[in-house]
TORLO-17753 format. One record per residue (C-alpha): x, y, z; residue in three letters; residue number from 1. Coordinates in Angstrom, 2 decimals. Layout:
BEGIN
+---------+---------+---------+-----+-----+
:      xx :      yy :      zz :  aa :   i :
+---------+---------+---------+-----+-----+
:       X :       Y :       Z : ALA : NUM :
...
+---------+---------+---------+-----+-----+
***
This chain:
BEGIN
+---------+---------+---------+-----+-----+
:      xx :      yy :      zz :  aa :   i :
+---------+---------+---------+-----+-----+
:  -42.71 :  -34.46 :   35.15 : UNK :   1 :
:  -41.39 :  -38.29 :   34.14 : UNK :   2 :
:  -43.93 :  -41.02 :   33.41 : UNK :   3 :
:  -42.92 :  -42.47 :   36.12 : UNK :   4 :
:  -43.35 :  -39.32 :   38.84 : UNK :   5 :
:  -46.90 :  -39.05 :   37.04 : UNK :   6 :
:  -47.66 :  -43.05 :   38.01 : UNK :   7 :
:  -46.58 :  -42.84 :   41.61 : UNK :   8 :
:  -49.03 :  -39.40 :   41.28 : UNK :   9 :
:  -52.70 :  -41.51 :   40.04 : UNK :  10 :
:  -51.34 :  -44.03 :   43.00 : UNK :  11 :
:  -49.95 :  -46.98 :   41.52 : UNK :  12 :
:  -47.56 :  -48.95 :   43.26 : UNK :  13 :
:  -43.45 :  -49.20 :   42.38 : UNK :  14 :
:  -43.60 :  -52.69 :   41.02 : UNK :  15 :
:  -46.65 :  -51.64 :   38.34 : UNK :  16 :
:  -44.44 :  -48.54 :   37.71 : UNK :  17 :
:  -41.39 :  -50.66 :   37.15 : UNK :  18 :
:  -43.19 :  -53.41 :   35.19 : UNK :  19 :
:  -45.24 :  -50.90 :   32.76 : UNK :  20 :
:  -42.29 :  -48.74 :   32.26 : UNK :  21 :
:  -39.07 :  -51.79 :   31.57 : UNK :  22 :
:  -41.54 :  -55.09 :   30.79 : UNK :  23 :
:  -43.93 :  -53.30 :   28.68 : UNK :  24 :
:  -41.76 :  -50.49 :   27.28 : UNK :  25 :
:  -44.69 :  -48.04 :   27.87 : UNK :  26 :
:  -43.73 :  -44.94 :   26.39 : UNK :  27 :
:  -46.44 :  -42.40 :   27.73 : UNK :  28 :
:  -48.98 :  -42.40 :   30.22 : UNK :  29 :
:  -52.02 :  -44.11 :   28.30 : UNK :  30 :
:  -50.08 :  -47.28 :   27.39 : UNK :  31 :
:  -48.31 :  -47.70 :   31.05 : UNK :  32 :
:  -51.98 :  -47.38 :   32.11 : UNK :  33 :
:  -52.97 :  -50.05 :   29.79 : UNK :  34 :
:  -50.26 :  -52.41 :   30.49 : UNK :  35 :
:  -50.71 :  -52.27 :   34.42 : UNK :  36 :
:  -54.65 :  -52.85 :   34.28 : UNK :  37 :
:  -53.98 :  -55.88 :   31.43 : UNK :  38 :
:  -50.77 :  -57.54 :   33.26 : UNK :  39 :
:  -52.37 :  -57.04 :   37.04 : UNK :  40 :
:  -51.49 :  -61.25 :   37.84 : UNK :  41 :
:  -48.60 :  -61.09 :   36.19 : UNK :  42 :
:  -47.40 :  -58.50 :   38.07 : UNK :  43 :
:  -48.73 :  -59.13 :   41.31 : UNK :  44 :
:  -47.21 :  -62.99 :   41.04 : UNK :  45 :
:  -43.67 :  -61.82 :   40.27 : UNK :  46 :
:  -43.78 :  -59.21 :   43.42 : UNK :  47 :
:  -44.49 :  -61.92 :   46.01 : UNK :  48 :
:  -41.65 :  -64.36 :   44.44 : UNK :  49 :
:  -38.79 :  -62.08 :   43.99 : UNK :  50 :
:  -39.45 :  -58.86 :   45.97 : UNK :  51 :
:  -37.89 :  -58.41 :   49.52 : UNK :  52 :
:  -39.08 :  -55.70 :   52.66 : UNK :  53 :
:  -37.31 :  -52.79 :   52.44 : UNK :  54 :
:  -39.32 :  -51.11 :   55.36 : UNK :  55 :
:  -38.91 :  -51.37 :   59.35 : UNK :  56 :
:  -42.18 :  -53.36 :   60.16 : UNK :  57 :
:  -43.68 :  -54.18 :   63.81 : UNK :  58 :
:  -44.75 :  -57.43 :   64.45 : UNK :  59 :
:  -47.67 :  -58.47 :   67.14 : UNK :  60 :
:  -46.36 :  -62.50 :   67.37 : UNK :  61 :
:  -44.46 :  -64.27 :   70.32 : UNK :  62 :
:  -40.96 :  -64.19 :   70.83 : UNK :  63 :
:  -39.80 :  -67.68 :   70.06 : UNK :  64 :
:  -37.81 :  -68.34 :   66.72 : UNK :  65 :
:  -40.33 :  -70.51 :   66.03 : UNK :  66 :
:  -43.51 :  -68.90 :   66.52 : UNK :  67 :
:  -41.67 :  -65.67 :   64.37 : UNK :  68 :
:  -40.76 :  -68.07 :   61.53 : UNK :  69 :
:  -44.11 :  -69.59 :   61.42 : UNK :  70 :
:  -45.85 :  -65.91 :   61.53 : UNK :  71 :
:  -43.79 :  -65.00 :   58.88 : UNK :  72 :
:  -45.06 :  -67.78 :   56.69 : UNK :  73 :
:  -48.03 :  -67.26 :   57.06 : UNK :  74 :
:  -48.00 :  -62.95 :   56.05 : UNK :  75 :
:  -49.41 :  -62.33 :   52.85 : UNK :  76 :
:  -49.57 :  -58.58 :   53.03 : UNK :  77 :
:  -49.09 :  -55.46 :   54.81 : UNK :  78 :
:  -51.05 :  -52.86 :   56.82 : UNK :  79 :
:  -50.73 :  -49.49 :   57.33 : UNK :  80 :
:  -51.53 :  -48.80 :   60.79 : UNK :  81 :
:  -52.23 :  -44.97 :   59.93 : UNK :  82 :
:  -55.00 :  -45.47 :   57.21 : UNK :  83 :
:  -56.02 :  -49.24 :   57.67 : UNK :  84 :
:  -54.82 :  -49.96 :   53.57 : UNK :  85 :
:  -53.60 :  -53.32 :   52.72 : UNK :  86 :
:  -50.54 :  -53.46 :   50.54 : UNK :  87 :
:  -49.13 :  -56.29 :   48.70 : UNK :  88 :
:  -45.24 :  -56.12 :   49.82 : UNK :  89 :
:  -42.83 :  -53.53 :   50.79 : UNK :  90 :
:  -41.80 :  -51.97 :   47.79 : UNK :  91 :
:  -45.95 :  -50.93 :   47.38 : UNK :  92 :
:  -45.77 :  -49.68 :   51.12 : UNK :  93 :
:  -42.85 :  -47.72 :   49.96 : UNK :  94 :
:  -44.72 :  -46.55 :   47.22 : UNK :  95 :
:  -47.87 :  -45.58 :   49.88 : UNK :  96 :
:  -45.54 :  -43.86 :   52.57 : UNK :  97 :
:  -44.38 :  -41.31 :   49.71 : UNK :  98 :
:  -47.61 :  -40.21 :   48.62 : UNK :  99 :
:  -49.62 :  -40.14 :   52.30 : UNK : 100 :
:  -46.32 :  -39.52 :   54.43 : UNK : 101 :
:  -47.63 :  -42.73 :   57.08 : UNK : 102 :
:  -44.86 :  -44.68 :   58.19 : UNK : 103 :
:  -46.15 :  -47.08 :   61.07 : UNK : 104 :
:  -46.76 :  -50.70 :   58.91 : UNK : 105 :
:  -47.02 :  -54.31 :   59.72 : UNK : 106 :
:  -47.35 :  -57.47 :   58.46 : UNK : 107 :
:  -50.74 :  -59.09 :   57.97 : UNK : 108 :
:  -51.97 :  -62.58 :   57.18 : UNK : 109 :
:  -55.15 :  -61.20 :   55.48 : UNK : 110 :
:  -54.66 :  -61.53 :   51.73 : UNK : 111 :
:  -55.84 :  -58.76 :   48.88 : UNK : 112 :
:  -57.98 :  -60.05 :   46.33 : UNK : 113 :
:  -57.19 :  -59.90 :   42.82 : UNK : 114 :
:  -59.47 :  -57.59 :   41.41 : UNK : 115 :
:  -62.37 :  -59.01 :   39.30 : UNK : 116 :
:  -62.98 :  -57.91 :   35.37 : UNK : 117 :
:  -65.28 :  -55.94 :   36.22 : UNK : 118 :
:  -62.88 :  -54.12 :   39.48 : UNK : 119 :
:  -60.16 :  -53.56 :   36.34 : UNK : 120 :
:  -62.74 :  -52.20 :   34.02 : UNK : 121 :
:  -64.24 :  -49.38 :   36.93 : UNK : 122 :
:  -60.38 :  -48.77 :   37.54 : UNK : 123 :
:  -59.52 :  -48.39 :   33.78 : UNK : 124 :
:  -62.44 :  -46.07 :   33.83 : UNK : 125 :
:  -61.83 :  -43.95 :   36.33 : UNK : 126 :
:  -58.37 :  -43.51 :   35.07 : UNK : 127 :
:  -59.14 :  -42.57 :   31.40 : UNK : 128 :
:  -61.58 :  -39.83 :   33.23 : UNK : 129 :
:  -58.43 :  -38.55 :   35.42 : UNK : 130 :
:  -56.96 :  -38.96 :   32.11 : UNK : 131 :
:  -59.12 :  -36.44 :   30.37 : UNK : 132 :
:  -59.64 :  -33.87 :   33.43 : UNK : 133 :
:  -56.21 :  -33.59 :   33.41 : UNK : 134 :
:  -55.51 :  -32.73 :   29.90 : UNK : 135 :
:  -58.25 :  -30.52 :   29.50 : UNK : 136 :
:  -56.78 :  -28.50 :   32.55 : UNK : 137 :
:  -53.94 :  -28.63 :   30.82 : UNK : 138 :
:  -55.34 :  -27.47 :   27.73 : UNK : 139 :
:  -57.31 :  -24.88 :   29.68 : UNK : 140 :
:  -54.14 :  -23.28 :   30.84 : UNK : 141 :
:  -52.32 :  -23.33 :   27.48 : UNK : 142 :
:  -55.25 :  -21.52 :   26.27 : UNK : 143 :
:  -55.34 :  -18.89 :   28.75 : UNK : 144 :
:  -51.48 :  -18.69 :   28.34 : UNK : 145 :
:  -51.87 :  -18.08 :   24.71 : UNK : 146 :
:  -54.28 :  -15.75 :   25.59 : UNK : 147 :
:  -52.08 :  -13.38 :   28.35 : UNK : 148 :
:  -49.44 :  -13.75 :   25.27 : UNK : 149 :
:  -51.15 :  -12.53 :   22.59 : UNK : 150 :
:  -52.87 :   -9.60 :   24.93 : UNK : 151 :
:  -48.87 :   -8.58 :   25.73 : UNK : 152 :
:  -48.27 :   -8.70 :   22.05 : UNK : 153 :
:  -50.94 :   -6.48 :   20.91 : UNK : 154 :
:  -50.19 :   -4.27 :   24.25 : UNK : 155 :
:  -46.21 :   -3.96 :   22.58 : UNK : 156 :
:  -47.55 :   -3.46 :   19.83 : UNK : 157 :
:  -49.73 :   -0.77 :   20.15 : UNK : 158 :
:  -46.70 :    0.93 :   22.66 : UNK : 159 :
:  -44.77 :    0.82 :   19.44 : UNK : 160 :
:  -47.47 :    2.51 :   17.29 : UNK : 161 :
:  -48.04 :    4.84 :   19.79 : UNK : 162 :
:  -43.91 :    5.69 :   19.87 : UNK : 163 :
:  -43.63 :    6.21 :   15.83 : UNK : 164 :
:  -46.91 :    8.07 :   15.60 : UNK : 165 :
:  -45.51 :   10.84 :   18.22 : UNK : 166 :
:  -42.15 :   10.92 :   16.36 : UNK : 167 :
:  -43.97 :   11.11 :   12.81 : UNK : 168 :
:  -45.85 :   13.85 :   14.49 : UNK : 169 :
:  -43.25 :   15.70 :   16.05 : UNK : 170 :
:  -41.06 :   15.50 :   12.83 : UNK : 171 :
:  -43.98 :   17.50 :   11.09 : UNK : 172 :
:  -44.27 :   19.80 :   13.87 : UNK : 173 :
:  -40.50 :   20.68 :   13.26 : UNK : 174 :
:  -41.61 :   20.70 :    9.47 : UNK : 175 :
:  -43.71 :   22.79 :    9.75 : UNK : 176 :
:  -42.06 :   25.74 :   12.02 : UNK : 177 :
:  -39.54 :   25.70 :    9.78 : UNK : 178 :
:  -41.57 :   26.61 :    6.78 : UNK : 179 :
:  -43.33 :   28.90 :    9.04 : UNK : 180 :
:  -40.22 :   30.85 :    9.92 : UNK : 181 :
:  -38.71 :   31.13 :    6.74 : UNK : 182 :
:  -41.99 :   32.78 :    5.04 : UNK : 183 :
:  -41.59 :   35.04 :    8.10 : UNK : 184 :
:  -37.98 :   36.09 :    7.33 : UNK : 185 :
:  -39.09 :   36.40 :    3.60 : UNK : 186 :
:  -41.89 :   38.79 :    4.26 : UNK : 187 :
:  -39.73 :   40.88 :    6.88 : UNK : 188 :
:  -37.35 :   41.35 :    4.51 : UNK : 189 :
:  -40.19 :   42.14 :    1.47 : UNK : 190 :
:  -41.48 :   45.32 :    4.29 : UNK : 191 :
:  -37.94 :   46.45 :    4.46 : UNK : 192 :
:  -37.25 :   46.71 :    0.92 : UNK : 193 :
:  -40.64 :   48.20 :    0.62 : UNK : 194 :
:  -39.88 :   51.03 :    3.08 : UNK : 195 :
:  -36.52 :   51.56 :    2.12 : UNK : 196 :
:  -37.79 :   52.57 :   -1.66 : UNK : 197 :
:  -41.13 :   54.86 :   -0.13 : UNK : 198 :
:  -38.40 :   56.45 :    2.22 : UNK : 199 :
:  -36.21 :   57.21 :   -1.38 : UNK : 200 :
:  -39.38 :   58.28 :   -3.05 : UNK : 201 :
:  -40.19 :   60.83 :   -0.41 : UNK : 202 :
:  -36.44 :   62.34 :    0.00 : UNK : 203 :
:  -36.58 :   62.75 :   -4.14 : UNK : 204 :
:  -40.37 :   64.80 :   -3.81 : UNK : 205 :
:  -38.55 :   66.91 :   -1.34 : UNK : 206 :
:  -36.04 :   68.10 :   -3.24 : UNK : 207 :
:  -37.86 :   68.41 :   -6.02 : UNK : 208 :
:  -39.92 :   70.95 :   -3.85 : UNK : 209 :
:  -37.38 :   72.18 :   -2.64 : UNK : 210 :
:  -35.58 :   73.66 :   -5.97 : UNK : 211 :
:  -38.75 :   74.84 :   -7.15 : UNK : 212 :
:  -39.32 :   77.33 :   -4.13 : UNK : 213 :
:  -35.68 :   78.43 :   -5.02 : UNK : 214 :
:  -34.08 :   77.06 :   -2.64 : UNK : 215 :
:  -30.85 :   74.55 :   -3.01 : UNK : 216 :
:  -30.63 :   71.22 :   -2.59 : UNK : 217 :
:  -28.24 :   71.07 :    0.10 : UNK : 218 :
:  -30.85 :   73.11 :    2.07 : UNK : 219 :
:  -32.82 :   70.34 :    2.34 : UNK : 220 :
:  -31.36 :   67.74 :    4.75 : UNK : 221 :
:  -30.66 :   64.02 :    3.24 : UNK : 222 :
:  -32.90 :   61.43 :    4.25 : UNK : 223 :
:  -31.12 :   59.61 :    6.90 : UNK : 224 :
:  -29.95 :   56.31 :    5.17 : UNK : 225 :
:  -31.45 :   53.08 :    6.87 : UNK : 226 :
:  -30.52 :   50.16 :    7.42 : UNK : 227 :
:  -32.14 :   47.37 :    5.93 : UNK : 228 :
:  -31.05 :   44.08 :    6.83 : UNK : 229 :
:  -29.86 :   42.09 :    3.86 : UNK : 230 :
:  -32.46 :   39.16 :    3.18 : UNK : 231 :
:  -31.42 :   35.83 :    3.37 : UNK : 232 :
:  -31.47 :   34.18 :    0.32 : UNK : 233 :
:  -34.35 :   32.11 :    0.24 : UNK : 234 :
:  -33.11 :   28.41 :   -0.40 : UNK : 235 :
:  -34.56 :   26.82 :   -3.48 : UNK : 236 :
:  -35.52 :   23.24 :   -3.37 : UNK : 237 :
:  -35.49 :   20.80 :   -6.12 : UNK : 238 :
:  -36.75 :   17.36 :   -4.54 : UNK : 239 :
:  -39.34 :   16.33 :   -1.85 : UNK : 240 :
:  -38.96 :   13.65 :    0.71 : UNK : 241 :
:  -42.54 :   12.29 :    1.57 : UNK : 242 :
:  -42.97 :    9.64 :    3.96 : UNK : 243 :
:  -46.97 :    8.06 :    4.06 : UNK : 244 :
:  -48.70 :    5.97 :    7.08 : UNK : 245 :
:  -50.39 :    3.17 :    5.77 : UNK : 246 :
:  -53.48 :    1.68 :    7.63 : UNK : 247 :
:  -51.55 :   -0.98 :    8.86 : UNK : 248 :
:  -49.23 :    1.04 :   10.33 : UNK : 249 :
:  -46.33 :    0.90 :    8.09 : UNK : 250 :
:  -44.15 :    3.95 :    6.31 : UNK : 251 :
:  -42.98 :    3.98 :    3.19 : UNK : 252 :
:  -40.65 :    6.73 :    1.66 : UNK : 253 :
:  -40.10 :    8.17 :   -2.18 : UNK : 254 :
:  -38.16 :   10.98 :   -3.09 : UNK : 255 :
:  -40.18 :   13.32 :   -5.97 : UNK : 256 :
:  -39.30 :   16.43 :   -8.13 : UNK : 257 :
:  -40.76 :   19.36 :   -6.53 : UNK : 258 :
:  -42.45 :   20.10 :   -9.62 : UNK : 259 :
:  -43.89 :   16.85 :   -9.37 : UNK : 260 :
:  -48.18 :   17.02 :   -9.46 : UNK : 261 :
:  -49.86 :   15.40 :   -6.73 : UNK : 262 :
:  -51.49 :   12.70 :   -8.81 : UNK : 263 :
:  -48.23 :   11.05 :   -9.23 : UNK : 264 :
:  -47.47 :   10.43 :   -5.36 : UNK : 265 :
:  -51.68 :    9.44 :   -5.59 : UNK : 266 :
:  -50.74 :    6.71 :   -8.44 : UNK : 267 :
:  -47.14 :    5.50 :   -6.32 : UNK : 268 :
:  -49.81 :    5.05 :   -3.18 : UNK : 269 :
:  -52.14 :    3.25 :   -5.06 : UNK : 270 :
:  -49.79 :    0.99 :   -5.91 : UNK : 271 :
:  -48.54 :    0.54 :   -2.14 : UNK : 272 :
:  -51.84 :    0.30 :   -0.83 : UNK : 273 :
:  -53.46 :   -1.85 :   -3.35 : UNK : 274 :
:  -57.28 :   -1.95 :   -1.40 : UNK : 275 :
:  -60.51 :    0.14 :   -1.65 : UNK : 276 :
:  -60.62 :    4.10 :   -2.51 : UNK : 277 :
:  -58.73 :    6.38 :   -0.06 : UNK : 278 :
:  -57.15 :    9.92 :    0.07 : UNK : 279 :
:  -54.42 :   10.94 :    1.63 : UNK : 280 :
:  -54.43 :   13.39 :    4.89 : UNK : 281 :
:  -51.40 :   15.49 :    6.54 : UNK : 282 :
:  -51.78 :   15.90 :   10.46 : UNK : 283 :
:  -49.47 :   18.96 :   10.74 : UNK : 284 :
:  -51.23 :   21.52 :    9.91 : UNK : 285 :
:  -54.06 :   19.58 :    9.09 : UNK : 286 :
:  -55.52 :   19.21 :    5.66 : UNK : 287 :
:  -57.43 :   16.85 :    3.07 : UNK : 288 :
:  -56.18 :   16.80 :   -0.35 : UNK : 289 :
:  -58.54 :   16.13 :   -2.42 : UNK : 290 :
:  -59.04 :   15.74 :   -6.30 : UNK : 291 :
:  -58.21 :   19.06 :   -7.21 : UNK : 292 :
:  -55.20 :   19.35 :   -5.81 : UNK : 293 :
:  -54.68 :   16.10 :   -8.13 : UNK : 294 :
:  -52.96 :   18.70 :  -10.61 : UNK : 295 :
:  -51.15 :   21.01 :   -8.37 : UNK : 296 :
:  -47.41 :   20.43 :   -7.74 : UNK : 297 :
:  -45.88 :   19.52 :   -4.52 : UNK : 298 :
:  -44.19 :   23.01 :   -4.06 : UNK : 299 :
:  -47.76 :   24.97 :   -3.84 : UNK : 300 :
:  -49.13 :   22.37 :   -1.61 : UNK : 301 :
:  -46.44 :   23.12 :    0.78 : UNK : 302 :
:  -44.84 :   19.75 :    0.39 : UNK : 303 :
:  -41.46 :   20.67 :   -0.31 : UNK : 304 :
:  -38.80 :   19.99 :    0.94 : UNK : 305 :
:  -40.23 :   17.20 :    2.99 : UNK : 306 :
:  -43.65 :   16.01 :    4.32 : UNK : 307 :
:  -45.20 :   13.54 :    5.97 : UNK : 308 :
:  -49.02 :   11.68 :    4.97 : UNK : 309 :
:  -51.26 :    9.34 :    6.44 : UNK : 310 :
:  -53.83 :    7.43 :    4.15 : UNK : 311 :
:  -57.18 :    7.79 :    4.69 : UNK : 312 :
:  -59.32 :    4.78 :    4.06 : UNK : 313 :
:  -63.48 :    6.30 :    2.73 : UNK : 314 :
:  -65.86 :    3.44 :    4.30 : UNK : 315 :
:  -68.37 :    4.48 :    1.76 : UNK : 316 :
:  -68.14 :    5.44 :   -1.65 : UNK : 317 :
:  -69.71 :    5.60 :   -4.72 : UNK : 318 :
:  -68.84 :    3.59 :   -7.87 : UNK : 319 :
+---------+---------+---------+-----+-----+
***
């Protein structure tokens, strides 16, 4: 809104508007408001010498030239028949028809009074207290929009969380069944091998028997040969990929040795995290490590080829 659409708003007239804003080069509302209240003659005397009626007014005199000339003479304001106000000249009635939407005016010979000090005081007043209510609204509804923006932001923020927490989560999940099924395979494969040589062991005792009754060895039927599946070689890994959650919410990444002990991705945390005592926790399956796994490598702790940590602030502790 313009300085001068916020005038015509408190309900000054056009000429005060036009005099604060071009004569006193008021550049914001508190010094347009200071000008008009200080300059009130000044203004008023320049209106009734240069301004001229811009509205269609009615007229109660007689119909003679000279009767209208003489009325004329002797009007030193306007009414407006709607409300009963008195207004210095048209462009102020203009000014009063846009705010109250009256539009029935006409001349009067009753004069307004210039306001007395203490009138302009009261009016300065009132206007540095419309003034103030209206900035503290103002800064009322900045604060409650700064408010509803900073709710969104922790709302988007904590959407995001959310988001990478369930895709940490499901990326140990997947982790995890993967280790799972290859100790699976690896212990099929062990039974298989292990029945295959109990199988061999028992056709040998048989024919062993079997020649010492007499008997010849192709008497006694083979051992049907079985198959055993060929294992899959189990895939060594040399490096793990660790990713750790840090209470604030961010990930970092480091790539160990697999032979690597624990206490040396506790030390490269410590450095990250930099604030009170803490331990680190994996969701997926979930476990604590604690100090003595400080000396275990990150192959027995199941760690390898990838995993992924949260840290674990401890509230209390002991020095």
């Amino acid at each position: 809104m313009s300085l001068a659409e916020q005038l015509v708003e408190m309900g000054f007239h056009q000429n005060q508007i036009d005099s604060a804003i071009k004569t006193g080069k008021s550049a914001n509302l508190e010094q347009a408001i200071d000008w008009i209240t200080t300059h009130e003659n000044e203004i008023a005397a320049g209106t009734a010498s240069g301004s001229e009626p811009v509205l269609n007014l009615s007229s109660s005199g007689n119909t003679t030239t000279a009767t209208t000339t003489e009325a004329q003479s002797e009007v030193n304001s306007l009414k407006c028949d709607e409300c009963g106000k008195l207004l210095k000249d048209a462009d102020t009635a203009t000014a009063h028809a846009l705010r109250t939407n009256h539009s029935s005016f006409s001349e009067c010979t009753e004069a307004i009074k210039p306001l007395t000090a203490e009138e302009k005081e009261e009016m300065k007043k009132k206007l540095q207290e419309r003034i103030v209510a209206r900035r503290k609204e103002q800064q009322i509804a900045d604060e409650k929009n700064a408010i509803e923006m900073e709710k969104k932001r922790i709302s988007d923020a904590k959407s995001l969380l959310e988001i990478k927490q369930k895709r940490e989560e499901d990326e140990m999940k997947k982790i995890a069944e993967a280790n799972r099924r290859e100790k699976l395979e690896t212990q099929l494969a062990k039974q298989r091998a292990i029945e295959q040589i109990e199988a061999d062991k028992r056709a040998r005792r048989e024919r062993a028997a079997a020649e010492k009754s007499g008997g010849t060895v192709e008497d006694v039927p083979a051992p049907k040969p079985q198959h055993v599946a060929t294992p899959q070689p189990t895939r060594q890994y040399d490096e793990c990929n660790l990713q750790v959650r840090l209470p604030d919410g961010s990930t970092v990444r480091q790539i160990f040795k697999a032979a690597d002990r624990f206490e040396k991705v506790m030390e490269w945390v410590r450095e990250k995290q930099q604030s009170r005592p803490f331990i680190l926790v994996q969701n997926y399956p979930k476990k604590d490590f604690g100090e003595n796994d400080n000396h275990k490598s990150l192959t027995e702790l199941g760690l390898v080829p990838s995993g992924s940590l949260m840290v674990k602030e401890l509230a209390h502790f002991q020095t």
